[in-house]
C-alpha positions as CSV (number, residue, x, y, z in Angstrom):
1,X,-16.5,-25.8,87.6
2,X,-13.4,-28.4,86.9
3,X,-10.4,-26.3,85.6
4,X,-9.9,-26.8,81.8
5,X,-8.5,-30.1,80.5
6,X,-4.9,-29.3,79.3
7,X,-5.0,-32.8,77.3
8,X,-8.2,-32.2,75.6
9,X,-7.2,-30.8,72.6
10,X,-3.9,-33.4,72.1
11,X,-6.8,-36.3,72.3
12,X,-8.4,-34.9,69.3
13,X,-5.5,-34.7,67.2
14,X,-4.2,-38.6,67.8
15,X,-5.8,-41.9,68.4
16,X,-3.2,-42.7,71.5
17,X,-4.0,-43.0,74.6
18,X,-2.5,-40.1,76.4
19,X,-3.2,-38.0,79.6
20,X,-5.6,-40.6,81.0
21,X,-5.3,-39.4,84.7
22,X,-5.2,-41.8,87.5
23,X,-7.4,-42.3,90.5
24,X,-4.9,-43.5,93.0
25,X,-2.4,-45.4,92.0
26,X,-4.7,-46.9,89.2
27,X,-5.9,-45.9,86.0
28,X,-9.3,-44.3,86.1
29,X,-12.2,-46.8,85.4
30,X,-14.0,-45.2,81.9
31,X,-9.8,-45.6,80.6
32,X,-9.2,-48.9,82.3
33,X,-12.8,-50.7,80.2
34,X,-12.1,-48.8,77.4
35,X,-8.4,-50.7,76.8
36,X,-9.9,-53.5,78.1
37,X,-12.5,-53.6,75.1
38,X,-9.9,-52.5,72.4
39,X,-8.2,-55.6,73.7
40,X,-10.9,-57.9,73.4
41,X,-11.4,-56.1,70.0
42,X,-7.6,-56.5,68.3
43,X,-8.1,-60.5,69.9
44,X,-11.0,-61.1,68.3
45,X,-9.9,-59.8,64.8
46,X,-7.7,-62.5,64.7
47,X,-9.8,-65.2,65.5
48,X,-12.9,-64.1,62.8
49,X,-13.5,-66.5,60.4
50,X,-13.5,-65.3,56.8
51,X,-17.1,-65.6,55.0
52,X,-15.5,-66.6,51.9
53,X,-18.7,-67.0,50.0
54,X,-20.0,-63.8,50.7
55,X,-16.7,-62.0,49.5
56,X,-17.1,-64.2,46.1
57,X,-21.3,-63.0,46.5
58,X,-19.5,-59.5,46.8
59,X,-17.8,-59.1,43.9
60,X,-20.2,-61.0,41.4
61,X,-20.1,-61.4,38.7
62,X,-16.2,-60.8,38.5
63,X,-14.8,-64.5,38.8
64,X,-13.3,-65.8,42.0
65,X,-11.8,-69.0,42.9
66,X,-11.3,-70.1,47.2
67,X,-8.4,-71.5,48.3
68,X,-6.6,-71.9,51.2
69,X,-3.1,-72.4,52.7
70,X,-1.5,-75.7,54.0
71,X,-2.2,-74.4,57.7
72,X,-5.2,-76.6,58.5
73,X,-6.6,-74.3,61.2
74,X,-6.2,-71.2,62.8
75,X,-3.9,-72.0,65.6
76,X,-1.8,-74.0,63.1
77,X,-1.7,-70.5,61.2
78,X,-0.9,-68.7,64.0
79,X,2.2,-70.8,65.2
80,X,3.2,-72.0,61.7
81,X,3.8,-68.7,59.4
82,X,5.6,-71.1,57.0
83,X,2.5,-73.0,56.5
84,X,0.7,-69.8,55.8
85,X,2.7,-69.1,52.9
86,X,2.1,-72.0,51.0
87,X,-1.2,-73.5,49.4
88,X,-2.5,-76.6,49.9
89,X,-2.5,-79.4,47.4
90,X,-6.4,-78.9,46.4
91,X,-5.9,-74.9,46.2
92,X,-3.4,-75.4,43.8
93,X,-5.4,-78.0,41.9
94,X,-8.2,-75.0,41.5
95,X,-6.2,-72.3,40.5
96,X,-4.0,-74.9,37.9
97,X,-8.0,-74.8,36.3
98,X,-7.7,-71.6,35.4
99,X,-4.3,-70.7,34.2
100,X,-4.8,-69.2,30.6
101,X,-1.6,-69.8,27.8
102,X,-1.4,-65.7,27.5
103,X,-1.3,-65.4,31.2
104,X,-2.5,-62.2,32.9
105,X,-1.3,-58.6,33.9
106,X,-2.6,-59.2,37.8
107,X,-4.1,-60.8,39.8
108,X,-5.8,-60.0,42.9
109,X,-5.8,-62.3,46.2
110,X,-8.0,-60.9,48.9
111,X,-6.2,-63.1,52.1
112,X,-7.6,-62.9,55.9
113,X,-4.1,-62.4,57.4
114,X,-4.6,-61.6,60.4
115,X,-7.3,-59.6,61.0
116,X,-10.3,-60.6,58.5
117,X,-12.5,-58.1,60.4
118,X,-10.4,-55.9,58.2
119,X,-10.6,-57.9,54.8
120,X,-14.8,-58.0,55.8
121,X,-15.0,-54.1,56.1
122,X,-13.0,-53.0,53.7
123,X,-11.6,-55.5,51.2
124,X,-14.0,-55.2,48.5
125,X,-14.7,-51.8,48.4
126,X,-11.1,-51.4,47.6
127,X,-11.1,-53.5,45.2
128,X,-13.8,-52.3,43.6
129,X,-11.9,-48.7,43.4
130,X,-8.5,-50.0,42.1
131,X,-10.6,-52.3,39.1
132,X,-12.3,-48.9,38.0
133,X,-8.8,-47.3,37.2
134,X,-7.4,-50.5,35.3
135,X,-8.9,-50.2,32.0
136,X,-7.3,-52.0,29.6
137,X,-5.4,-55.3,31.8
138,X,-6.0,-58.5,31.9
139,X,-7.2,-59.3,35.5
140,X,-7.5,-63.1,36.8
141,X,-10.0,-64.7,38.9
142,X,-10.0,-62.9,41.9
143,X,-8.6,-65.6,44.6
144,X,-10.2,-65.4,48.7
145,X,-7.5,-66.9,50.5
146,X,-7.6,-68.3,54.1
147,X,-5.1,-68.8,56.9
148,X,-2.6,-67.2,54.1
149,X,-0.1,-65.2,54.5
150,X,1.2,-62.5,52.3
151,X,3.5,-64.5,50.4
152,X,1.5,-67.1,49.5
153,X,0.1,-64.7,46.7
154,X,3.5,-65.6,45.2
155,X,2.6,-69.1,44.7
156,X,-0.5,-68.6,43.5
157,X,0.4,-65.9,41.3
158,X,2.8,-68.1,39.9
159,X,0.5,-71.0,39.6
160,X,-1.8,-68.9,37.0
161,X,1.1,-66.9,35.0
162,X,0.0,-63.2,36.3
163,X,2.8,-60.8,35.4
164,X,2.0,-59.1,39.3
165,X,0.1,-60.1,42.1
166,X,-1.8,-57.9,44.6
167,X,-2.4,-59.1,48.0
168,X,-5.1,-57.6,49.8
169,X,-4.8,-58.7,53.5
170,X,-6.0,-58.1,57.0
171,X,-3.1,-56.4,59.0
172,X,-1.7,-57.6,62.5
173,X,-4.5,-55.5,65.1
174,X,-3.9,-53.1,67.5
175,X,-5.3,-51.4,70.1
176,X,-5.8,-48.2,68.0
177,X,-7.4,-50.2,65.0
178,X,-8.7,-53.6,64.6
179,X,-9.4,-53.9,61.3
180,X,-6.4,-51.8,59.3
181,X,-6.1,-53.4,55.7
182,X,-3.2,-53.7,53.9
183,X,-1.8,-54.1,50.3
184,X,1.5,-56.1,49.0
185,X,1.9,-56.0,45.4
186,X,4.8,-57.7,43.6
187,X,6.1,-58.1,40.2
188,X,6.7,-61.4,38.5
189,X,5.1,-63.1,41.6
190,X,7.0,-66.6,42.3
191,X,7.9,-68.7,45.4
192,X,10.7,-67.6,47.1
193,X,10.2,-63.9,46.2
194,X,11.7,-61.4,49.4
195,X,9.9,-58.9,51.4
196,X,12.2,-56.2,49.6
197,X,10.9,-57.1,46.4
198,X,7.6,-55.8,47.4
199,X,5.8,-52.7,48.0
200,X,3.5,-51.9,50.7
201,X,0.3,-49.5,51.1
202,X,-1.0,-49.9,54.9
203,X,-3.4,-48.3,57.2
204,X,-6.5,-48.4,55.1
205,X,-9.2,-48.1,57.2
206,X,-12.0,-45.4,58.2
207,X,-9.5,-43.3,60.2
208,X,-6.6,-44.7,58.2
209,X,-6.2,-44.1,54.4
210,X,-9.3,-44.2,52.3
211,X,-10.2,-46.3,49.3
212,X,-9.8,-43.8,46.9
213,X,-6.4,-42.6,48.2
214,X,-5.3,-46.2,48.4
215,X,-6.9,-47.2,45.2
216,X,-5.3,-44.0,43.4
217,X,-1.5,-44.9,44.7
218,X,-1.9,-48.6,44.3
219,X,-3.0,-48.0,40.7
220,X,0.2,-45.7,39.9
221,X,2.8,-48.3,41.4
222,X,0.7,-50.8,39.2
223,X,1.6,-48.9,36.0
224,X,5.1,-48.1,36.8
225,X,5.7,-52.0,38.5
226,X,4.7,-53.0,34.5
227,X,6.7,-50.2,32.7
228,X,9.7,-50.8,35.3
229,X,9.3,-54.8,35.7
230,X,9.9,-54.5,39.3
231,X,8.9,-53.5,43.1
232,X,10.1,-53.2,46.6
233,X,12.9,-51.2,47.3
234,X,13.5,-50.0,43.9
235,X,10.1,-48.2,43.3
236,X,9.3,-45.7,45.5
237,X,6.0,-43.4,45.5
238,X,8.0,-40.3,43.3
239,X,4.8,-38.8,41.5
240,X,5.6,-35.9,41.8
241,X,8.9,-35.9,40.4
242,X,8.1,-38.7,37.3
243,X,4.8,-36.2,36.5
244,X,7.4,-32.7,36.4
245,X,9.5,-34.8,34.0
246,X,6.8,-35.4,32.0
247,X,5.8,-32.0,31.5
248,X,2.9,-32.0,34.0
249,X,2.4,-29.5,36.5
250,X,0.6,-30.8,39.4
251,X,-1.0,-34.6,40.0
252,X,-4.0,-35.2,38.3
């Protein structure tokens, strides 16, 4: 009988590779295919096309509008991140269809990034959490965005008068996770707005943070981004702190 595996229960607690063993000089085959195939994986996440038409099937019969950015293809997006940030000339056409004169509170830009294996998997099923605790705002067309990057919901936020702008997007894969989501949402969305003036929620995926977790905190920096009229660096997740001021107890 093969002595006990001291590793074995440090494997279970992380998704790392760790204590792999060797055979010879080399790491042992089952490891070697396995990394191989998360490899193959995180590349492959980046090269997925988006089905734009079934995310717009997906969340029927909420309105969407497709656009894209002025990268023309995916290796142009992948060398170019300025192009990434901007939309094309016909994408901005669309959206300029459906700016309304009071504007909106948010809008909501599901983007590919890159990894829309992520956006597929989980995109909409977050979404559909974070609508569920927005009673009461004024929500845009929901824009599916291609070869974009996370600022370009700054432009197109800007290009339909939304008072904050939620970018749902595929996050750069690894070899842990291929298809991690993430969310950037910014206040007063506008071209030329700085990372710092954003705030982040990452990691959602089935070993990462679920919907309901993300959906919950994204909500509460939602109301707070519109009572504050700002994000980024000056908002920080304090809900604990803002709910004792307010006479409550524990988080609901």
């Amino acid at each position: 009988m093969p002595p006990p595996d001291p590793w074995e229960r440090l494997r279970a607690a992380t998704r790392a590779r760790i204590g792999l063993g060797r055979v010879g000089d080399a790491l042992p085959l089952k490891a070697l295919l396995e990394f191989q195939l998360a490899h193959a994986r995180a590349r492959d996440a980046v090269h997925a096309p988006l089905d734009t038409g079934a995310i717009a099937d997906a969340i029927r019969p909420a309105p969407s509008v497709i656009v894209t950015s002025a990268a023309p293809d995916r290796p142009s997006y992948l060398r170019r991140p300025d192009l990434g940030r901007m939309l094309d000339p016909a994408s901005r056409a669309a959206l300029a269809g459906h700016e309304t004169a009071a504007g909106y509170d948010l809008v909501f830009v599901i983007a590919d990034g890159l990894s829309p294996i992520a956006v597929r998997h989980h995109a909409v099923k977050l979404l559909r959490a974070c609508v569920t605790r927005l009673a009461g705002w004024s929500l845009a067309p929901a824009v599916i965005a291609t070869q974009a990057r996370v600022a370009l919901g700054d432009e197109i936020g800007e290009c339909l008068g939304a008072r904050m702008c939620a970018v749902l997007i595929g996050e750069r894969p690894g070899l842990s996770v291929a298809d991690s989501l993430g969310v950037y949402l910014t206040h007063a969305p506008c071209i030329g707005r700085r990372d710092s003036e954003r705030n982040c929620i990452s990691n959602i995926h089935a070993n990462g943070l679920s919907y309901e977790v993300a959906a919950e905190l994204l909500a509460w920096l939602m109301t707070e981004a519109r009572h504050r009229k700002l994000t980024g660096v000056g908002l920080k997740d304090d809900r604990g702190a803002i709910l004792s001021e307010r006479g409550h107890d524990r988080l609901e």
